[in-house]
Every structure is written in structure tokens, then in C-alpha cells.
C-alpha positions as CSV (number, residue, x, y, z in Angstrom):
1,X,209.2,40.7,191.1
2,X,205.9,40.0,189.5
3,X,204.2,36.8,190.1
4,X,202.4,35.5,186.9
5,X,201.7,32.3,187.9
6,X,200.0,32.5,191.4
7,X,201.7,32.8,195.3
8,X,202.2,29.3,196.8
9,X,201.0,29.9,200.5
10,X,202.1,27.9,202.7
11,X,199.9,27.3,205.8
12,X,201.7,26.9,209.5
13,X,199.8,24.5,211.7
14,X,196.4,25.7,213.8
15,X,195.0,29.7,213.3
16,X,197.6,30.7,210.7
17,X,196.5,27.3,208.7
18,X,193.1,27.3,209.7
19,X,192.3,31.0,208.4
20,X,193.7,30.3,205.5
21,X,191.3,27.3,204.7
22,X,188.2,29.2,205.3
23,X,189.3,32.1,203.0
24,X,188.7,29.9,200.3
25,X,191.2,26.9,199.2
26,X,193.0,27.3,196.2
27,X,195.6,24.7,194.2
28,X,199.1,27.1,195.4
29,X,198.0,26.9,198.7
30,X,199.6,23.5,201.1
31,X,197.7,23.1,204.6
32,X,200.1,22.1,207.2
33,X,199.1,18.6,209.1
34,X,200.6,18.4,212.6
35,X,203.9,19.8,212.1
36,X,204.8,22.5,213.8
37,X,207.4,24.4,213.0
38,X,207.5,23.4,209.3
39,X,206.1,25.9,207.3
40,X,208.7,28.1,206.7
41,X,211.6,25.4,206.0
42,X,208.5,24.0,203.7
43,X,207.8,27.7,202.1
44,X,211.7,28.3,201.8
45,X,212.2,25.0,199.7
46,X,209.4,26.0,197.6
47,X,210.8,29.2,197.1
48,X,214.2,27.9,196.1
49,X,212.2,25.4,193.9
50,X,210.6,27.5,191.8
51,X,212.2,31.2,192.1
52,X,209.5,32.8,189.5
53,X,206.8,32.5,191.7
54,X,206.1,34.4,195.1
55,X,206.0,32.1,198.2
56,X,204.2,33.1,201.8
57,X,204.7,30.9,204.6
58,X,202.1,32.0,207.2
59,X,203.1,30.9,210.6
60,X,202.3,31.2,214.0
61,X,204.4,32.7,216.9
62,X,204.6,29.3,218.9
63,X,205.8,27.4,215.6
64,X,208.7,30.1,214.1
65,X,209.8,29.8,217.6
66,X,210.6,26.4,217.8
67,X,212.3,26.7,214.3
68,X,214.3,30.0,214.7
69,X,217.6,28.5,213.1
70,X,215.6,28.5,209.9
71,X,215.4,32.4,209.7
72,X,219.3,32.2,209.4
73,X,219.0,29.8,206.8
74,X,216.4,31.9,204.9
75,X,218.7,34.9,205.5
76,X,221.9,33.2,203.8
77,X,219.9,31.8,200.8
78,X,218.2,35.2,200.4
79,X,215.2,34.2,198.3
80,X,214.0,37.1,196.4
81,X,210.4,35.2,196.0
82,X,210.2,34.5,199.8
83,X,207.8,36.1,202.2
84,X,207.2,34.6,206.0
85,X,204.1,36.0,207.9
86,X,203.8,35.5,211.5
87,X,200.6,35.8,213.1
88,X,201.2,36.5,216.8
89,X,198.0,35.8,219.1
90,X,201.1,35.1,222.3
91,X,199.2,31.6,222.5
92,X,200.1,28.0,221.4
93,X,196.3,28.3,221.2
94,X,195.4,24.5,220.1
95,X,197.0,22.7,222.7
96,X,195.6,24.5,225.2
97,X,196.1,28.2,225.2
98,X,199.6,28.0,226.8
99,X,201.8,31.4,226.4
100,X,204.5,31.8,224.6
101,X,207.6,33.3,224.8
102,X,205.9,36.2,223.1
103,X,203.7,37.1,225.2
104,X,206.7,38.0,227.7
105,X,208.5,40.2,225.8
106,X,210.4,38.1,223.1
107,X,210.3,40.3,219.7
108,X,210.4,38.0,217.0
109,X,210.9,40.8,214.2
110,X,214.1,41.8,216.2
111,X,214.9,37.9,216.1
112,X,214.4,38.1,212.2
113,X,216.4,40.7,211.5
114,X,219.4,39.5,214.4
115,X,219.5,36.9,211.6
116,X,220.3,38.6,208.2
117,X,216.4,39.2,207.4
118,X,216.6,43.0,206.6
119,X,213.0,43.3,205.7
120,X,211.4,42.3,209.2
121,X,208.8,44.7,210.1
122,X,205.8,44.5,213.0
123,X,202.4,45.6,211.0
124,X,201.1,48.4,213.3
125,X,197.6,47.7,211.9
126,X,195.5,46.4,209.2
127,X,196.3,49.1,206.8
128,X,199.5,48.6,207.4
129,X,200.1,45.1,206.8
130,X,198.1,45.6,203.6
131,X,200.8,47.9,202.7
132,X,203.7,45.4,203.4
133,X,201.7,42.5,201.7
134,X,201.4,44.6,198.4
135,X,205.4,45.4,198.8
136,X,206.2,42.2,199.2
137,X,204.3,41.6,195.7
138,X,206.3,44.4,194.3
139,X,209.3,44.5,195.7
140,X,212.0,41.6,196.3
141,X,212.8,39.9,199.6
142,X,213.1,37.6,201.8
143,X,210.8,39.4,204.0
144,X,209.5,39.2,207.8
145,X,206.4,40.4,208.5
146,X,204.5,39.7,212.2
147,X,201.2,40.8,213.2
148,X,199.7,41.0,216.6
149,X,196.3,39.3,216.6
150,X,193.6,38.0,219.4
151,X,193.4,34.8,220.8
152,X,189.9,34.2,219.4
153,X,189.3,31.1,217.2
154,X,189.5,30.6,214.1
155,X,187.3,30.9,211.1
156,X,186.9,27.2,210.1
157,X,188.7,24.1,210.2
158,X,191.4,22.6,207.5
159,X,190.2,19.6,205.8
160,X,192.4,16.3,207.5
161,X,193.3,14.6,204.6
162,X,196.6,14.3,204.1
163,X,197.1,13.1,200.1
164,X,194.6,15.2,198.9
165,X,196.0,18.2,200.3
166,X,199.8,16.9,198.5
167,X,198.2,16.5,195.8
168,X,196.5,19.4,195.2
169,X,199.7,21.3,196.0
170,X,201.5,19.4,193.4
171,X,198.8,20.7,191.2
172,X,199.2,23.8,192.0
173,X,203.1,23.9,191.3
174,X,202.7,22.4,188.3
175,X,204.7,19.1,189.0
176,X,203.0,15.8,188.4
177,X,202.9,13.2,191.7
């Protein structure tokens, strides 16, 4: 599928959200306030909202876990537009660098695909999660794609205003608010 019209990103709550910010905001992309656990029901509706353009959700490890029943639904609507990234730091790092379930052993890519995502893969590296970004470009999904990262903080700090984030998102998609 080829994406003419620019990748919505969604952006999960803390690191996943933050990191997105500081790489520089753009109209597709929707910050996530306080709601954990949203992003990829949000990135999903999106996704079955406007099929002709490429939709990330990027997520953190504490967050997909407290929506897991979502990865069924994403497997039985099969979006070919949809791509979820989990970053996976094993923290619920801002409220207080608690562990998750990760960081014990649960494998959230075998979770992924135990739910009808055939396209769930662990990035071994960099290099490699470059690779599976640019296939996900290419090639249709849904796809599940996890990447261990640190615990260290992030690189800046999402703007808190809450309309103008909407708004900018509606923008972005092209629909008037």
C-alpha cells in the first residue's frame, strides 16, 4: 500500500508519546493525554476511518497490556493500513518506574500473534526495526512490531493542551471540527 497522503501516528501515553513530540510535531500525528491504553483502539478507528492512509499507533508495554482484547479486535478487522509499535522499556515508567508484566517474562509479540496478528515480530535491533518500519510502508498489514528499549527518559515533553492537539489532528485527516 502506498501512502500519498501522510501516516497518522498515533502517540500512546508517556515515552512512546513523548518521543514522538520531540521528533518534530506534525498535523497526522495525535498526542495521547492521560489515557492509557487508548492508542491503539484510537489508531484502529483511524485506520478503519480512512483505509488510504497508513496509521501507527506507538504504544508502550504497560498500556497494550491493559488493552490486550484490542489486538483481537485489530486481528478480526484486519486493517491493511494498520501498524501498532510497542516500545518495551519493562517500566510503567511515569508513575513511578513500576515493572511490568514484561519485564517477567510476558512476550507481548507471542500475545499478538495468539490473537490473529500474523505480522508480529520483536526488532532484534535498530537496523532491524528500520527494516520492518519500511515493510510496513510497503507491504499490507495489520502489523505488530515491539522493540526492547532502556528505561531512560525521554527526549522532551508533549505540549498539554488538549483542543489544540484535536484540532490539529483533525487537520491533519483532513476533516473539518
Amino acid at each position: 500500500m502506498r501512502d500519498r497522503i501522510g501516516s497518522a501516528v498515533i502517540g500512546g501515553i508517556g515515552n512512546s508519546n513523548f518521543d514522538l513530540w520531540a521528533s518534530g510535531q506534525r498535523p497526522q500525528n495525535f498526542y495521547m493525554l492521560g489515557s492509557m491504553g487508548l492508542a491503539t483502539p484510537i489508531a484502529l478507528g483511524v485506520a478503519l476511518a480512512q483505509p488510504q492512509r497508513k496509521v501507527f499507533a506507538l504504544d508502550g508495554d504497560g498500556s497494550i497490556l491493559m488493552q490486550l482484547g484490542a489486538l483481537g479486535t485489530v486481528a478480526a478487522e484486519a486493517c491493511k493500513n494498520l501498524a501498532i509499535i510497542i516500545w518495551d522499556n519493562g517500566l510503567y515508567q511515569i508513575t513511578g518506574s513500576q515493572q511490568t508484566l514484561t519485564a517477567s517474562g510476558t512476550d507481548l509479540v507471542a500475545m499478538a500473534k495468539g490473537a490473529g496478528i500474523a505480522q508480529s515480530y520483536w526488532a532484534s535491533d535498530e537496523t532491524h526495526f528500520g527494516a520492518l518500519i519500511e515493510r510496513t510502508l510497503r507491504e499490507d498489514g495489520p502489523w505488530f512490531i515491539a522493540a526492547r528499549i532502556d528505561g531512560e527518559k525521554p527526549a522532551g515533553t508533549t505540549e498539554r493542551d488538549p483542543v489544540k492537539i484535536r484540532l490539529n489532528f483533525m487537520q491533519g485527516m483532513g476533516v473539518k471540527p
